[in-house]
PADRENKE-894255 format. One line per 2 residues: number of its first residue (from 1); their letters; for each residue x, y, z of N, C-alpha, C. Coordinates in nm, 3 decimals, always signed. Layout:
BEGIN
NUM) A) X/Y/Z/X/Y/Z/X/Y/Z | ...
// end
This chain:
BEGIN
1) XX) +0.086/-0.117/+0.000/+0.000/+0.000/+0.000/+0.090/+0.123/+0.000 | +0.110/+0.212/-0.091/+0.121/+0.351/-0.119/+0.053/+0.447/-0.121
3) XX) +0.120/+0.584/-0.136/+0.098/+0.704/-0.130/+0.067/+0.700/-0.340 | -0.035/+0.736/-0.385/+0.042/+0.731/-0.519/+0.052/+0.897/-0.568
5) XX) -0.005/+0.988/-0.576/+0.068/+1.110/-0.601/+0.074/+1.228/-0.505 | +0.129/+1.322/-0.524/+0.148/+1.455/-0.434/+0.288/+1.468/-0.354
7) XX) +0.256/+1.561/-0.256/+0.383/+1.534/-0.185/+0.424/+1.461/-0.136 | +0.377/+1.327/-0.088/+0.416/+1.203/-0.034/+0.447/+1.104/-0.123
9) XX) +0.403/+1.101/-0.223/+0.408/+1.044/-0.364/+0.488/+0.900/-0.363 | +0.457/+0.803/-0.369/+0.542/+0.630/-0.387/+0.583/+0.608/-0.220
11) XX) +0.540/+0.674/-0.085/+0.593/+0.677/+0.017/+0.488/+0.526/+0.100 | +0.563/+0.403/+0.104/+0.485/+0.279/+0.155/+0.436/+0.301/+0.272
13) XX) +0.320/+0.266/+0.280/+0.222/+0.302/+0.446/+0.244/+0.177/+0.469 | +0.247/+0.143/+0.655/+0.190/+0.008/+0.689/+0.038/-0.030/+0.713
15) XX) -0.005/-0.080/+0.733/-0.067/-0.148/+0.719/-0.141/-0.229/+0.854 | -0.235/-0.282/+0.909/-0.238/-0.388/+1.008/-0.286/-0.499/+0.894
17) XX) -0.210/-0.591/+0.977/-0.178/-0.745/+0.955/-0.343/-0.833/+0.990 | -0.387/-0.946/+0.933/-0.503/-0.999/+0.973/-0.633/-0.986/+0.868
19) XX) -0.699/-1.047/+0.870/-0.789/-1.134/+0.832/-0.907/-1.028/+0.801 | -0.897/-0.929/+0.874/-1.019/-0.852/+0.888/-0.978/-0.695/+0.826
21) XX) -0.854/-0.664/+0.789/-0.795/-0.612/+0.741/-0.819/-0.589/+0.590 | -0.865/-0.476/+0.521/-0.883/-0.509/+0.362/-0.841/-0.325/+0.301
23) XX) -0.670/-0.333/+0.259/-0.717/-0.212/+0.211/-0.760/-0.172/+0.087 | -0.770/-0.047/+0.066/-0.841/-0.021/-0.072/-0.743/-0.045/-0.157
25) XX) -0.786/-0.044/-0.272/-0.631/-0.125/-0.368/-0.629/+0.020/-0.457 | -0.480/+0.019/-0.493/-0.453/+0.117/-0.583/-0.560/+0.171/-0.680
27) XX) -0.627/+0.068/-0.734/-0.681/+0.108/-0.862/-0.780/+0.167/-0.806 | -0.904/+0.125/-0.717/-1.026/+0.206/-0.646/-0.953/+0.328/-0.588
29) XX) -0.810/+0.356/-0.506/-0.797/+0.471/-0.505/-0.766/+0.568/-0.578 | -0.738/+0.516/-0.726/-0.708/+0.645/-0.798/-0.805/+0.690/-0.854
31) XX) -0.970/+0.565/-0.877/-1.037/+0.648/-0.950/-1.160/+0.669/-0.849 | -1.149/+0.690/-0.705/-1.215/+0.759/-0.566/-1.123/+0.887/-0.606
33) XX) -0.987/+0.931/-0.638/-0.943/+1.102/-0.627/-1.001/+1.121/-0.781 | -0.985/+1.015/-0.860/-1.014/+1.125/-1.020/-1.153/+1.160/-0.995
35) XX) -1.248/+1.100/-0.938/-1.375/+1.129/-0.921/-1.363/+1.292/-0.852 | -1.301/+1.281/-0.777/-1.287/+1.447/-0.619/-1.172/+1.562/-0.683
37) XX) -1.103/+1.505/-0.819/-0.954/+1.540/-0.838/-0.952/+1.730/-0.825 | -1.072/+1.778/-0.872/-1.095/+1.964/-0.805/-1.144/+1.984/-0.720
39) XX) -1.174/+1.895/-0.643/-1.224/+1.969/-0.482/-1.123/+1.902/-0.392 | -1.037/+1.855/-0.341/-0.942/+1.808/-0.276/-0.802/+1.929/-0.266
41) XX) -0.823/+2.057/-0.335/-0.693/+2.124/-0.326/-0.758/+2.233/-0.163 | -0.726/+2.202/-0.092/-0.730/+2.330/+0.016/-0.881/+2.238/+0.119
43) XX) -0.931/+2.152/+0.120/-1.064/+2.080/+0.187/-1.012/+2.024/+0.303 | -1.132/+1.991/+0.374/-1.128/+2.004/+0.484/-1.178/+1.836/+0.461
45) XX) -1.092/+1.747/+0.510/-1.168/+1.580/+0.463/-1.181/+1.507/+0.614 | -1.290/+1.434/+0.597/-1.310/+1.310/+0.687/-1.311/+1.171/+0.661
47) XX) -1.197/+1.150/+0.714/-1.114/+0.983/+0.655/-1.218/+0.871/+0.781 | -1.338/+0.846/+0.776/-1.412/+0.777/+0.864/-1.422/+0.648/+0.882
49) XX) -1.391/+0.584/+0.998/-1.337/+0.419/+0.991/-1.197/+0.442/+0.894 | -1.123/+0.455/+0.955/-0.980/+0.498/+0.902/-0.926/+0.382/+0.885
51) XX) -0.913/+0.306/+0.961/-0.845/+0.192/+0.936/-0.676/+0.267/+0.979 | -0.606/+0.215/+0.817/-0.429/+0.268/+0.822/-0.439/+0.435/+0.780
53) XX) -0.544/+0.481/+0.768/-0.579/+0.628/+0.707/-0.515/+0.672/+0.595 | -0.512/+0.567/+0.477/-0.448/+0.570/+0.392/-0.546/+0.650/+0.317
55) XX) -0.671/+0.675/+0.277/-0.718/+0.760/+0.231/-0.733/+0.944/+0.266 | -0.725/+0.941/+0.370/-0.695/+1.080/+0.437/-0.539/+1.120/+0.381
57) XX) -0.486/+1.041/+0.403/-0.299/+1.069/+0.341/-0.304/+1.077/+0.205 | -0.385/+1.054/+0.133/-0.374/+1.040/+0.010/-0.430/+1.162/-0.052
59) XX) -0.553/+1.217/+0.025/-0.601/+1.342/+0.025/-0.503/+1.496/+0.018 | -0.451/+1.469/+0.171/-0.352/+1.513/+0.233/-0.205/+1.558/+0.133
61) XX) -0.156/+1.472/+0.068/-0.071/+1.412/+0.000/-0.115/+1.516/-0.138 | -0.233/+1.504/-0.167/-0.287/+1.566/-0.314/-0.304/+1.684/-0.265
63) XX) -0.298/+1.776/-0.166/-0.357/+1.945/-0.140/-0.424/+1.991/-0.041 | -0.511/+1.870/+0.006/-0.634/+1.899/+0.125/-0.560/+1.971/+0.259
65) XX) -0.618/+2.085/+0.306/-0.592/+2.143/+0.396/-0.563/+2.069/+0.523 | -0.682/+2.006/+0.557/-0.666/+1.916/+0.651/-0.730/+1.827/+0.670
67) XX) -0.700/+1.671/+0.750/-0.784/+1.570/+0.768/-0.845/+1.542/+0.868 | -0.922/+1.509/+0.939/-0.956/+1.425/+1.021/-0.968/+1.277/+1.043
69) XX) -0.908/+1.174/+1.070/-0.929/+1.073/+1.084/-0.955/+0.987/+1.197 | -1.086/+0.883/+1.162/-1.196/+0.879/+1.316/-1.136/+0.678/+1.329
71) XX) -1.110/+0.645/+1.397/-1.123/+0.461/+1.448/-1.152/+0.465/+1.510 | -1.168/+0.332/+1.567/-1.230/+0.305/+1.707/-1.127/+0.203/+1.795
73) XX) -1.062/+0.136/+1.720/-0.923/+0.063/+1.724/-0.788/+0.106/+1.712 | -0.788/+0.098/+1.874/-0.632/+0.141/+1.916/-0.527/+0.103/+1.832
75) XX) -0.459/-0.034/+1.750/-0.403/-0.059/+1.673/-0.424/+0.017/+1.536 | -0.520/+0.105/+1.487/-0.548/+0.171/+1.367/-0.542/+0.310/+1.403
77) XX) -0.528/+0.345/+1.525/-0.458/+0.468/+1.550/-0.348/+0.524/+1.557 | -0.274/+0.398/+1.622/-0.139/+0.362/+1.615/-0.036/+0.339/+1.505
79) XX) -0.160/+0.276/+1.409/-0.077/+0.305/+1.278/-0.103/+0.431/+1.194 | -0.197/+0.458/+1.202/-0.244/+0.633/+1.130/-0.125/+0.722/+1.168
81) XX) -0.088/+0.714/+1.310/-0.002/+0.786/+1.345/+0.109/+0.763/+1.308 | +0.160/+0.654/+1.277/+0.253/+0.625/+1.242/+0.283/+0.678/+1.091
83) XX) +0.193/+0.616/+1.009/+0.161/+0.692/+0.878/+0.180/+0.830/+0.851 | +0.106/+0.905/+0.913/+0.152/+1.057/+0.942/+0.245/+1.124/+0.945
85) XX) +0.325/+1.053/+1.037/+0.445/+1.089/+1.047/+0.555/+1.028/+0.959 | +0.536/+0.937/+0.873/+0.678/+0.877/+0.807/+0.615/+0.990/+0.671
87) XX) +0.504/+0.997/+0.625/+0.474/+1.102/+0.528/+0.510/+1.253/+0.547 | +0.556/+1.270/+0.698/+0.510/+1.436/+0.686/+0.448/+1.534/+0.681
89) XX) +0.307/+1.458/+0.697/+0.173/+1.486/+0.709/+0.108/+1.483/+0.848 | +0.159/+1.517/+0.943/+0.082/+1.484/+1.082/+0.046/+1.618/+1.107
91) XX) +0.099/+1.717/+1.072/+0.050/+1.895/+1.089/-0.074/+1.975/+1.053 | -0.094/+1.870/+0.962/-0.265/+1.893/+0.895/-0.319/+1.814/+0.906
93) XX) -0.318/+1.736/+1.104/-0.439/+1.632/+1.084/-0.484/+1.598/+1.240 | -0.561/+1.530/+1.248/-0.627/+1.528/+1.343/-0.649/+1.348/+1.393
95) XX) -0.631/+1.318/+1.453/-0.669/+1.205/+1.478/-0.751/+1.136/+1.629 | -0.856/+1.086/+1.622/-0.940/+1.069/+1.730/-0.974/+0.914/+1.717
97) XX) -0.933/+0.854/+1.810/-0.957/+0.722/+1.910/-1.123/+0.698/+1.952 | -1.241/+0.692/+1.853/-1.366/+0.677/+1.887/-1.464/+0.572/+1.814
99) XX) -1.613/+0.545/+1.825/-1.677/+0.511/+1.742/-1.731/+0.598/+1.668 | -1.743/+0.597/+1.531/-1.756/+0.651/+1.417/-1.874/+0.744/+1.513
101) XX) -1.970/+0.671/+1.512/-2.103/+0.699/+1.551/-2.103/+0.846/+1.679 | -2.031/+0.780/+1.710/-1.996/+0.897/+1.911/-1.944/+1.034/+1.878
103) XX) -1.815/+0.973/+1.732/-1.779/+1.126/+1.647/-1.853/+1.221/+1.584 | -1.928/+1.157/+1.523/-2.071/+1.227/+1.443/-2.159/+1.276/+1.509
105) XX) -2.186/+1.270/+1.639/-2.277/+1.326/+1.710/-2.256/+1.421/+1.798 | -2.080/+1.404/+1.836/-2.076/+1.469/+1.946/-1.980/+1.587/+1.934
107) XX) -1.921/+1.536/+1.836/-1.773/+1.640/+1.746/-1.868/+1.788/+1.702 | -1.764/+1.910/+1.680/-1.790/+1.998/+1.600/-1.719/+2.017/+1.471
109) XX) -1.749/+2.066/+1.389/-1.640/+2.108/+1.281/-1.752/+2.044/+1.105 | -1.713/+2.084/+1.078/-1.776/+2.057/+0.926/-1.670/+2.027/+0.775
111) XX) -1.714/+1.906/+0.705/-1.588/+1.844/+0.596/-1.652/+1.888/+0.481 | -1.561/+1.932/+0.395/-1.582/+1.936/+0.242/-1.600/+1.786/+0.133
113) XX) -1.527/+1.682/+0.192/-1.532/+1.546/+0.170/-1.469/+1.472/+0.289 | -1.581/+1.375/+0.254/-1.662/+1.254/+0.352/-1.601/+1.118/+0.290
115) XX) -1.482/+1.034/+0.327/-1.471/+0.871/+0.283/-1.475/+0.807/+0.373 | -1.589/+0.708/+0.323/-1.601/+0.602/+0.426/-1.612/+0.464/+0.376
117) XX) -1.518/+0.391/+0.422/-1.438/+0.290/+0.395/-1.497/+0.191/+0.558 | -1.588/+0.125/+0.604/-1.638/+0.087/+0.684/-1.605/-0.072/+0.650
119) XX) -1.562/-0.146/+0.736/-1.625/-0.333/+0.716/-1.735/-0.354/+0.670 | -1.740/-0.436/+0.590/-1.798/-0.445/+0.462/-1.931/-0.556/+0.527
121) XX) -2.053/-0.522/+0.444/-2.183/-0.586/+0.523/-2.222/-0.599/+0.625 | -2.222/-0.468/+0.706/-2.257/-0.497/+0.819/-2.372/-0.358/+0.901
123) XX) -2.399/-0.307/+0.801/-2.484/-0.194/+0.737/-2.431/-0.087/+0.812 | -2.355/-0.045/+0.846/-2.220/+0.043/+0.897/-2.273/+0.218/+0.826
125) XX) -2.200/+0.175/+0.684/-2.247/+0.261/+0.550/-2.412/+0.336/+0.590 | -2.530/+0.253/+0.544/-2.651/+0.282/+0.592/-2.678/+0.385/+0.717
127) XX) -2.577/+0.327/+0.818/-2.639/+0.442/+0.959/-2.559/+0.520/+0.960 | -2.435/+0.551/+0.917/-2.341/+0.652/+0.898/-2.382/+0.747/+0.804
129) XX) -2.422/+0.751/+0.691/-2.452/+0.827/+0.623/-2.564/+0.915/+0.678 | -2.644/+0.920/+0.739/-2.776/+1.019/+0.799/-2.661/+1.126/+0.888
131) XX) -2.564/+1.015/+0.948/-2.511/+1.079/+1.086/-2.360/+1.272/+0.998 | -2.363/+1.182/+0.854/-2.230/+1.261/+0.809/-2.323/+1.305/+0.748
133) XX) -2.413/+1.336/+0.725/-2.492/+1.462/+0.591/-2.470/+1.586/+0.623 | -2.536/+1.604/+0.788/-2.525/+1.729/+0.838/-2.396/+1.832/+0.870
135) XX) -2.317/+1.674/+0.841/-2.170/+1.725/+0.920/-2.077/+1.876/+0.778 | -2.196/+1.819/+0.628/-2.097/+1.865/+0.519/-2.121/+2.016/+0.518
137) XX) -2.032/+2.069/+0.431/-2.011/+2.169/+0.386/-2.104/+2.189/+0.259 | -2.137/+2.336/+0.192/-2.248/+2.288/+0.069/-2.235/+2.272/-0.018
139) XX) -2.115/+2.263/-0.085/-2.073/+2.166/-0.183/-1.949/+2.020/-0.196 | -1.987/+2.002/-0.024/-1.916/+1.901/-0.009/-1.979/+1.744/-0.078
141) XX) -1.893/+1.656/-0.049/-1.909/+1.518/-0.133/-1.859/+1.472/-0.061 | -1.962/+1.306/-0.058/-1.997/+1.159/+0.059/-1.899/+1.076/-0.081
143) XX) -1.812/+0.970/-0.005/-1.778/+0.902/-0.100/-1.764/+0.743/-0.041 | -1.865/+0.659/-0.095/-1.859/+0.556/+0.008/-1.777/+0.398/-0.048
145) XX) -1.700/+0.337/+0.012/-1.645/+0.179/-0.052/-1.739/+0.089/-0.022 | -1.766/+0.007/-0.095/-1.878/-0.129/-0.002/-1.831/-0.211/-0.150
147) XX) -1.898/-0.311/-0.071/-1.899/-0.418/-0.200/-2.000/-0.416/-0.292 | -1.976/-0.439/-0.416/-2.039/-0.421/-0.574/-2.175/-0.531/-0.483
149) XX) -2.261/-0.454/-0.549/-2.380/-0.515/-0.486/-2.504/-0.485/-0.391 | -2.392/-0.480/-0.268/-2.455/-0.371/-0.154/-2.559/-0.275/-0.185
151) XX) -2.697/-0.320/-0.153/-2.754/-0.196/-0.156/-2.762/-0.033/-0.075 | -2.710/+0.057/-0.164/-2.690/+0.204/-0.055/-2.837/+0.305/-0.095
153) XX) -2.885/+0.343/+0.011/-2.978/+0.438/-0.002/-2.983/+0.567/-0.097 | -3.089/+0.620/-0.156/-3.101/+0.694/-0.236/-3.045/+0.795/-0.195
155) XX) -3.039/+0.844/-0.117/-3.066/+1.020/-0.007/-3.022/+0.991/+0.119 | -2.976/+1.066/+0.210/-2.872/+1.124/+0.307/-2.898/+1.262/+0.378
157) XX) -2.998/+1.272/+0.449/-3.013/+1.421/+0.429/-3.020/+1.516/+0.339 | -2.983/+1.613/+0.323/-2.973/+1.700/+0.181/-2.918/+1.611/+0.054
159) XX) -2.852/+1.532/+0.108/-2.737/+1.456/-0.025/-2.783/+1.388/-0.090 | -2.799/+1.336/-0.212/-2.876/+1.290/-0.260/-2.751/+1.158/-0.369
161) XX) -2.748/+1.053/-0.411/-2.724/+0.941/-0.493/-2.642/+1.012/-0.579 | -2.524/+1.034/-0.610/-2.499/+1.075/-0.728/-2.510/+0.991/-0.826
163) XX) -2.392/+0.896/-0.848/-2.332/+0.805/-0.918/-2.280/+0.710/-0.886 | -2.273/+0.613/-0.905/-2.226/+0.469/-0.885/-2.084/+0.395/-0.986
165) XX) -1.996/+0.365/-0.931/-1.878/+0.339/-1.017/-1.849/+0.192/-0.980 | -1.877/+0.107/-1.072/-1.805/-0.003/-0.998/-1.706/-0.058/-1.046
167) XX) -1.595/-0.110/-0.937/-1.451/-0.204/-1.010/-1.453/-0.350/-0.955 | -1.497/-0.422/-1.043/-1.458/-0.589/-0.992/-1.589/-0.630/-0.890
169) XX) -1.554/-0.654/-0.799/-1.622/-0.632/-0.693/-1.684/-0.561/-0.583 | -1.595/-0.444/-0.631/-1.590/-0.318/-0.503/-1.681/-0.225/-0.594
171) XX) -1.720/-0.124/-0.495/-1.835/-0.003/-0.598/-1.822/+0.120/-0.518 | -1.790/+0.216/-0.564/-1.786/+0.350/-0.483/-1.912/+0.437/-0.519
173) XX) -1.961/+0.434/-0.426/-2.099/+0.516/-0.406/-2.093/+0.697/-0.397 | -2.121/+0.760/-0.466/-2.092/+0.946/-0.449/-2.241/+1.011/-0.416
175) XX) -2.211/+1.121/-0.280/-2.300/+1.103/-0.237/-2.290/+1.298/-0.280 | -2.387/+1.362/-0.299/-2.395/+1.543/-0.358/-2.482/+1.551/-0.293
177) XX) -2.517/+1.727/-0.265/-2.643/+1.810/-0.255/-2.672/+1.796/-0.350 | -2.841/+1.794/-0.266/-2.948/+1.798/-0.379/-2.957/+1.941/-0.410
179) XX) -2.972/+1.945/-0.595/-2.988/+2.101/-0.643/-3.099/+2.145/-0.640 | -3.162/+2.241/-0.565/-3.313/+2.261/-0.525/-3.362/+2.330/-0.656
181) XX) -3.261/+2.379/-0.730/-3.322/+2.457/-0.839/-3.331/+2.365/-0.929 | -3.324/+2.268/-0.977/-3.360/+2.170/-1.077/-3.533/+2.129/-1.126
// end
């Protein structure tokens, strides 16, 4: 797992080890930034269920002002941080030791983009999304991983379904304001 462009650019992240462990693979991450590739210069992102926070770094890495990144697992904090710091990136970021859920409700602050990369089937995605609508900015963007298949809800609060991309098995879900003037 890499950094693949920006200032961190080819810089190897670790990783946790195990079974339950799945990161995003190169190819879903390059076309999760070509999807965001003009709103990521100067944004304010939320790397949610972080895991190794390889998507926040990658953000980070491409321009984004700053990240936030939320776990709930001490070992995935431990490596975020670690990450952070072998990139050079720990100055524009934030990192919090919680459940997704406890962050969203209880945190202040508002993201321009939203990735959420959650364990897969376990309708995670579904109750998170109501909880991050409110959290956006108004032309911010929900960007969700699940498996090709997974059914994801139409609407999100204001946000509404954009588009659907799928690779292989995996499918990234984009989540927009709805345009009231339409």
């Amino acid at each position: 797992m890499r950094v693949i462009t920006g200032t961190a650019r080819g810089r190897n992240l670790l990783t946790l080890p195990g079974e339950d462990v799945r990161p995003t693979t190169d190819r879903v991450k390059e076309a999760m930034f070509s999807i965001i590739q003009f709103e990521v210069e100067g944004s304010q992102v939320l790397d949610l269920f972080a895991g190794s926070g390889q998507l926040g770094i990658e953000a980070l890495s491409r321009g984004a002002a700053y990240a936030t990144f939320v776990d709930s697992a001490k070992e995935s904090i431990d490596c975020i941080k670690f990450n952070l710091q072998k990139t050079n990136l720990k100055s524009n970021s934030c990192v919090v030791q919680t459940d997704a859920f406890s962050f969203l409700r209880t945190s202040a602050g508002s993201f321009d983009i939203a990735l959420l990369d959650p364990p897969y089937s376990k309708g995670l995605l579904q109750k998170a999304l109501p909880l991050v609508a409110p959290r956006m900015n108004e032309n911010g963007v929900i960007i969700c991983e699940h498996p090709h298949g997974e059914e994801m809800p139409e609407s999100a609060g204001d946000f509404e379904k954009y588009r659907e991309y799928k690779y292989g098995k995996l499918a990234l879900t984009v989540y927009r304001k709805r345009d009231d003037e339409e």
